[in-house]
C-alpha positions in Angstrom: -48.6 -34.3 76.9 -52.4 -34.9 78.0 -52.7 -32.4 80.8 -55.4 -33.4 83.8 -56.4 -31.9 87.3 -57.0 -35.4 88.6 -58.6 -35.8 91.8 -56.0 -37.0 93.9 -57.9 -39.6 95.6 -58.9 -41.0 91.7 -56.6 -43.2 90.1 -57.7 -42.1 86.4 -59.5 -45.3 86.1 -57.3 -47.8 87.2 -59.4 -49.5 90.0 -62.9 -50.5 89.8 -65.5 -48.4 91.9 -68.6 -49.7 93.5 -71.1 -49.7 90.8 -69.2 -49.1 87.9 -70.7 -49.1 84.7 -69.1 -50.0 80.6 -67.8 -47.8 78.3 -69.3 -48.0 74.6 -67.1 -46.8 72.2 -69.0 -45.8 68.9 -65.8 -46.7 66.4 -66.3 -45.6 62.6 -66.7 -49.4 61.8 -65.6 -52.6 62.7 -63.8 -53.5 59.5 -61.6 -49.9 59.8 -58.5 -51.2 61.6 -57.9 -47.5 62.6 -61.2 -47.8 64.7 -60.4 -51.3 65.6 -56.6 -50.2 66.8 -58.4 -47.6 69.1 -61.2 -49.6 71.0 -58.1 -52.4 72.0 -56.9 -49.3 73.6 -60.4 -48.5 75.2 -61.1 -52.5 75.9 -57.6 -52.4 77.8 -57.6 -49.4 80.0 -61.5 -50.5 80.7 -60.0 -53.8 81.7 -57.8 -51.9 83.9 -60.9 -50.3 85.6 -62.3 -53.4 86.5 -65.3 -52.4 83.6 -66.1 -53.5 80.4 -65.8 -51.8 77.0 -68.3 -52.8 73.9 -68.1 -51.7 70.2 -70.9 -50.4 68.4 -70.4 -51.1 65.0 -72.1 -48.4 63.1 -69.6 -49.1 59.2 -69.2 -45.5 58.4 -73.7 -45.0 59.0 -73.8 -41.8 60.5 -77.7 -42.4 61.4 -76.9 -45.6 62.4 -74.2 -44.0 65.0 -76.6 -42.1 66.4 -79.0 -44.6 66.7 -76.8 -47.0 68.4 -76.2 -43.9 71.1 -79.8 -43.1 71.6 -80.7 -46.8 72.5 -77.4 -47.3 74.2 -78.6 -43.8 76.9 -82.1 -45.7 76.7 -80.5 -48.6 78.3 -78.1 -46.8 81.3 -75.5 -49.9 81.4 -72.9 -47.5 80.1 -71.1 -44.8 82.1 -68.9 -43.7 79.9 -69.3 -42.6 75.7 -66.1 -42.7 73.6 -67.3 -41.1 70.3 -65.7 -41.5 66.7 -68.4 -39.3 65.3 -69.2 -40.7 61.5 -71.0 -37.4 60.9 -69.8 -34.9 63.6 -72.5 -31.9 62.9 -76.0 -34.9 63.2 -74.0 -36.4 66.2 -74.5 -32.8 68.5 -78.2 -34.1 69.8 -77.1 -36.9 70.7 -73.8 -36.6 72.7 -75.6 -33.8 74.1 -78.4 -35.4 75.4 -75.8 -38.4 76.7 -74.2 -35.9 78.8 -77.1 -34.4 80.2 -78.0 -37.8 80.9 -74.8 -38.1 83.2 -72.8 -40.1 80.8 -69.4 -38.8 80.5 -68.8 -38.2 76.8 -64.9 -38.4 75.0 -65.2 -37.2 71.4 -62.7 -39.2 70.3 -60.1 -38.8 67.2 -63.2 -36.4 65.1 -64.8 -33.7 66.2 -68.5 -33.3 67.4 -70.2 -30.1 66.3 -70.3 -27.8 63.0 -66.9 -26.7 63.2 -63.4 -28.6 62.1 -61.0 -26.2 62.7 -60.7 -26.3 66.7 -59.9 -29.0 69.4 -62.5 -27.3 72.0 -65.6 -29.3 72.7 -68.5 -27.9 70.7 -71.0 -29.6 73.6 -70.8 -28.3 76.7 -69.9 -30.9 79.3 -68.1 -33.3 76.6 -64.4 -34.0 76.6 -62.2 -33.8 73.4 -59.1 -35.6 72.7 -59.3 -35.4 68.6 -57.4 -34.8 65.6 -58.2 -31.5 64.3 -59.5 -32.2 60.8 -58.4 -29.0 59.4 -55.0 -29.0 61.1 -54.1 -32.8 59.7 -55.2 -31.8 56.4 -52.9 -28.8 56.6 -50.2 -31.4 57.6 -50.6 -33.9 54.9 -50.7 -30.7 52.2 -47.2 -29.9 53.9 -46.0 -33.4 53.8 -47.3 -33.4 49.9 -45.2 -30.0 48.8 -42.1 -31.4 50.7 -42.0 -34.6 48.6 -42.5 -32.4 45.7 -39.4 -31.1 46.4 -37.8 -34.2 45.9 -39.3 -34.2 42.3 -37.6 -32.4 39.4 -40.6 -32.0 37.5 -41.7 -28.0 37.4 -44.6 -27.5 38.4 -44.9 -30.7 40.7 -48.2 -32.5 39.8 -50.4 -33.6 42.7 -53.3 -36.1 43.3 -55.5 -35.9 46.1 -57.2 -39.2 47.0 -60.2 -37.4 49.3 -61.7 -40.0 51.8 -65.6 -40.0 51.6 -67.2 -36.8 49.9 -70.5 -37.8 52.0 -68.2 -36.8 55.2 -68.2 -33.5 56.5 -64.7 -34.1 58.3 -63.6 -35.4 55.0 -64.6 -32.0 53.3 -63.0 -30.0 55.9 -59.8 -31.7 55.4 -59.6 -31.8 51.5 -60.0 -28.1 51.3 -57.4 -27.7 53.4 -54.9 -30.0 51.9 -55.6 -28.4 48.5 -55.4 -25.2 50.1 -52.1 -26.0 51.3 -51.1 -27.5 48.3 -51.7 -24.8 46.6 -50.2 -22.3 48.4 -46.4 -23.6 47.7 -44.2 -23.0 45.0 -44.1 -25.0 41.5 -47.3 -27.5 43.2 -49.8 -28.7 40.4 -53.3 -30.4 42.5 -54.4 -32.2 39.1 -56.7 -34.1 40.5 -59.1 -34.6 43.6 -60.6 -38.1 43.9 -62.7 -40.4 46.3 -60.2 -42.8 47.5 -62.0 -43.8 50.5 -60.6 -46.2 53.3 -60.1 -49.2 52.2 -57.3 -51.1 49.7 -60.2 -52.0 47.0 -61.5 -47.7 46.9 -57.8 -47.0 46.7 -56.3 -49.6 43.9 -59.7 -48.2 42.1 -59.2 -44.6 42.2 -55.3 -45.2 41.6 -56.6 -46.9 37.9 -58.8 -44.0 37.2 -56.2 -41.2 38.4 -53.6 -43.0 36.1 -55.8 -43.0 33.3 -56.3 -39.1 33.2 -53.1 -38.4 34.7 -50.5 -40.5 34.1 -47.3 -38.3 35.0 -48.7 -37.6 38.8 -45.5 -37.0 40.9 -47.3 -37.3 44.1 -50.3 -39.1 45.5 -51.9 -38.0 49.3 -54.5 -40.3 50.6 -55.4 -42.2 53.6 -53.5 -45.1 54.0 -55.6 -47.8 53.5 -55.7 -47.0 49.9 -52.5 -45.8 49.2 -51.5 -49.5 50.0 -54.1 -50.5 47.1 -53.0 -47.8 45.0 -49.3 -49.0 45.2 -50.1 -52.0 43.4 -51.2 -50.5 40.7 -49.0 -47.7 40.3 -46.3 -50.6 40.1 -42.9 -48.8 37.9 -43.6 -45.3 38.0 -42.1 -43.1 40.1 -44.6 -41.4 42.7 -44.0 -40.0 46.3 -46.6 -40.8 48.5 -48.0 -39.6 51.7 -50.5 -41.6 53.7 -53.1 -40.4 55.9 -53.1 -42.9 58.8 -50.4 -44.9 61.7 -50.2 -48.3 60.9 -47.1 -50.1 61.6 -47.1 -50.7 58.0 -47.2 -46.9 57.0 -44.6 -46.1 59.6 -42.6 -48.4 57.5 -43.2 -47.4 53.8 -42.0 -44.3 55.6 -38.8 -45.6 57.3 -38.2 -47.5 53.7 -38.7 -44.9 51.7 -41.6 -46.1 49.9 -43.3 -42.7 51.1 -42.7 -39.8 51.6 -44.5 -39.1 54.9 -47.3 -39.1 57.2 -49.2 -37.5 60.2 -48.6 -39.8 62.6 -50.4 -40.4 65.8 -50.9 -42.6 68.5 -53.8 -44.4 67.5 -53.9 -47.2 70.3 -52.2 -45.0 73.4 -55.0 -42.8 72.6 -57.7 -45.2 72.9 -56.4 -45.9 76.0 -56.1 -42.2 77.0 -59.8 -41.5 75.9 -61.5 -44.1 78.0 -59.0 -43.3 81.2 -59.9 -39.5 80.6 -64.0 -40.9 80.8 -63.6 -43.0 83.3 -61.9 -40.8 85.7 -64.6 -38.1 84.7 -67.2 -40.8 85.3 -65.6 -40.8 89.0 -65.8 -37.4 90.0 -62.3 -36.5 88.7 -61.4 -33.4 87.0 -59.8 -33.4 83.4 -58.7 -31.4 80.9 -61.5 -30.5 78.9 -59.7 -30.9 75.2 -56.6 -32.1 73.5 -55.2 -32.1 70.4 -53.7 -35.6 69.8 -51.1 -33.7 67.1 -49.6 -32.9 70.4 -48.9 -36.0 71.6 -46.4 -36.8 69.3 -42.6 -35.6 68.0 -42.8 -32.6 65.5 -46.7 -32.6 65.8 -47.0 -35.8 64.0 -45.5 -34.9 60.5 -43.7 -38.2 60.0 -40.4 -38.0 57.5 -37.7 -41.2 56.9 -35.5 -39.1 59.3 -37.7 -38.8 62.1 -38.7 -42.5 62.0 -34.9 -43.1 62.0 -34.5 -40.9 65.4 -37.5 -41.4 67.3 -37.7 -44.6 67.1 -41.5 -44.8 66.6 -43.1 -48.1 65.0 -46.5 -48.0 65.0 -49.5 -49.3 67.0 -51.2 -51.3 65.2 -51.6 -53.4 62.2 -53.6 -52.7 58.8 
């Protein structure tokens, strides 16, 4: 659960306030429904706050995120920053100078700073609620070796469709999914490939990971294009395990289309990010990080039994 030393004469951001200002919230991109899942949850709990939210569309442009931040601290309409750093190590200057410029800053979902392995806040004065990168790719390696104990092939052969190589969250996490991977008995990684975040990148890399391994016994990628890579991969028999939340994942899982995934909040955590900014914004006191693992059963490592007794559906759509 979030912790939080509210001020108990703040209402974590559910009134307005005399002279409120927006939240921007700096999403990956527009076309991600991941990012677009968690700015309804930052539009909403702005709405709540009598304020509104606005979404900077950078499409995955790291130097156009910062950009957009830079002009957006140039133009002081915004109180609050929620952050979905594209490029978490060039963000640093400016979140930094956002908070110095009083904004209150939530590095939201990826981390800002040089290091992936750690929930803290790597800018002083900067709120975390993220998804540690190293952490989920450590849970999608162990999601990946327990479907290959479904498998009776020995060793179990393992594909690893990577999200964008340019990414430096994206590195962090494919070394330590293979890392994982690798690590457990009778587990084969044959193959590391850019799947990337859409269904067109995944159905792609599916046709060239089939070509040059055809007997692959399980496929990891985000989820986005493991539902192009399905498609193709039509008659064999693979075990997934998608990287992302989607109502949709959460039922390949609960079908047993997959295998598994990490799953998280995605929406509720929108929400959580602009209440923790807001209330920051206001002179409230708030926990300083959070891992969002923890906000869910079993720290997010989705199985068909777990959907089963928990009861979760997802938050949004694909």
């Amino acid at each position: 659960m979030l912790a939080g030393c509210a001020d108990p004469d703040d209402d974590g951001g559910s009134k307005p306030s005399s002279g409120a200002k927006d939240v921007a919230f700096f999403g990956f991109a527009k076309a991600n429904s991941f990012s677009q899942a968690t700015f309804d949850g930052v539009k909403e709990q702005a709405g709540k706050a009598g304020v509104k939210a606005e979404f900077f569309d950078a499409n995955f442009d790291a130097q156009a995120q910062i950009r957009q931040m830079q002009d957006a601290i140039t133009s002081k309409r915004f109180g609050v920053f929620v952050v979905q750093a594209n490029d978490g190590t060039a963000s640093v200057p400016a979140v930094r100078k956002a908070v110095q410029s009083g904004i209150a800053v939530v590095v939201q979902f990826t981390p800002v700073g040089p290091r992936y392995s750690t929930a803290d806040p790597q800018v002083p004065g900067a709120i975390s609620l993220v998804d540690v990168p190293v952490r989920n790719g450590e849970r999608l390696g162990r999601l990946g070796a327990g479907a290959c104990r479904t498998v009776k092939a020995k060793p179990c052969e393992v594909a690893y469709l990577e999200g964008l190589k340019a990414l430096p969250l994206d590195n962090a996490r494919t070394k330590a999914v293979v890392k994982t991977l690798r690590s457990a008995p009778d587990v084969k990684v044959v193959a590391q490939i850019e799947g990337g975040y859409t269904r067109d990148s995944g159905r792609k890399a599916m046709q060239d990971l089939l070509q040059a391994h055809p007997g692959v016994d399980v496929v990891i990628g985000s989820s986005q294009a493991l539902f192009g890579a399905e498609g193709v991969a039509k008659g064999k028999d693979i075990r997934y395990v998608g990287n992302g939340a989607s109502r949709q994942a959460v039922a390949a899982v609960r079908e047993g289309r997959w295998y598994g995934i990490p799953y998280l909040p995605i929406r509720t955590a929108g929400a959580k990010a602009a209440e923790l900014g807001l209330t920051k914004a206001r002179g409230g006191t708030v926990a300083a990080s959070t891992d969002m693992s923890t906000l869910v059963p079993n720290g997010g490592e989705l199985t068909k039994d777990l959907v089963a007794s928990s009861g979760i559906t997802g938050e949004y759509d694909e």
